[in-house]
C-alpha positions in Angstrom: -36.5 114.5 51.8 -37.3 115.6 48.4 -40.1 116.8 49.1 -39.0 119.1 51.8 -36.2 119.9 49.6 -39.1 121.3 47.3 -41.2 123.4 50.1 -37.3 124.7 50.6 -37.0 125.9 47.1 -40.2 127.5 46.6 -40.1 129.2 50.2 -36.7 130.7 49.4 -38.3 131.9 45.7 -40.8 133.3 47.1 -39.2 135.4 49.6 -36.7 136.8 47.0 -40.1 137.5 44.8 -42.3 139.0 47.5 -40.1 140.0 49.9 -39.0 139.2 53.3 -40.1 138.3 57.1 -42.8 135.8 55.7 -45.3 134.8 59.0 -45.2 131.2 59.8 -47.7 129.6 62.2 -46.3 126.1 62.2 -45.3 123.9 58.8 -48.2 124.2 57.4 -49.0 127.8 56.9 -46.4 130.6 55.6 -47.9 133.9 54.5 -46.7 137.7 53.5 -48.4 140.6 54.9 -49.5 143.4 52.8 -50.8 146.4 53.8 -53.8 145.7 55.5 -53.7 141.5 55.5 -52.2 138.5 54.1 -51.7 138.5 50.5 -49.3 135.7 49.6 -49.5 132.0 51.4 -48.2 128.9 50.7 -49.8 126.3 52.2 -48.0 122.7 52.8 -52.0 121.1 52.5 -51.0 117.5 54.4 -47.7 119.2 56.5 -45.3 116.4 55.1 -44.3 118.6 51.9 -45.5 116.8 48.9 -48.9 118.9 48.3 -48.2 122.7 48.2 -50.3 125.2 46.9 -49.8 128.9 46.8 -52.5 131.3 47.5 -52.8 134.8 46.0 -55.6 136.9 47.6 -56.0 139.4 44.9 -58.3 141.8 47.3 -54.8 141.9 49.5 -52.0 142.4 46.5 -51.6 144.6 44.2 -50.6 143.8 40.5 -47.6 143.7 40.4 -47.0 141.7 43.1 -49.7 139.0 41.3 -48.5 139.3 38.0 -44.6 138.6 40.0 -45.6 135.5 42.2 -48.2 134.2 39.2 -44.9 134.1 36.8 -43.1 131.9 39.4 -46.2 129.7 40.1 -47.0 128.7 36.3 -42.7 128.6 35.4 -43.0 125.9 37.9 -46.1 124.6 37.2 -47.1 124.5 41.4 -50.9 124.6 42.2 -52.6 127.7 43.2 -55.6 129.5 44.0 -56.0 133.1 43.2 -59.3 134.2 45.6 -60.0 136.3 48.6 -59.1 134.1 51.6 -62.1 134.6 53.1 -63.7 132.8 50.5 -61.1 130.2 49.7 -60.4 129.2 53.8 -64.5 128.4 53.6 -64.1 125.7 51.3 -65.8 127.3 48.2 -63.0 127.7 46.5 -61.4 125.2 47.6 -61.8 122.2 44.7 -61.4 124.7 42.4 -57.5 124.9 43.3 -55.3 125.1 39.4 
């Protein structure tokens, strides 16, 4: 339950930082939609809670918004990847998550 207590927190932070009507395609994927795409996600990596990462594609946000969520992210010291998604969904990027 803690865990899901945690997702809780940081989803409800998040909206208050980046704004609201976040896109959720099931438990594992909840994402904010910029202009032209996705910019912010935060990703439950197993679906039961206890690995999270958020997922800043800096092509997608603009400053700002970065410097905003990145602020949250480190205060809380919650993993992260900062990286076009393109390149992050392929799995380059992907064992280079902070």
């Amino acid at each position: 339950m803690q865990d899901m207590s945690n997702k809780t927190f940081i989803l409800t932070r998040l909206t208050l930082i980046a704004g609201c009507a976040p896109h959720a395609w099931n438990d594992q994927c909840i994402a904010w939609h910029g202009d032209d795409d996705y910019w912010l996600r935060l990703l439950d990596m197993h679906g039961d809670g206890q690995t999270l990462l958020i997922h800043l594609d800096q092509d997608m946000a603009d400053e700002m918004n970065i410097y905003s969520v990145m602020g949250f992210v480190l205060y809380n010291e919650i993993d992260f990847s900062v990286t076009p998604w393109d390149e992050f969904n392929s799995g380059e990027k992907f064992n280079e998550v902070h």
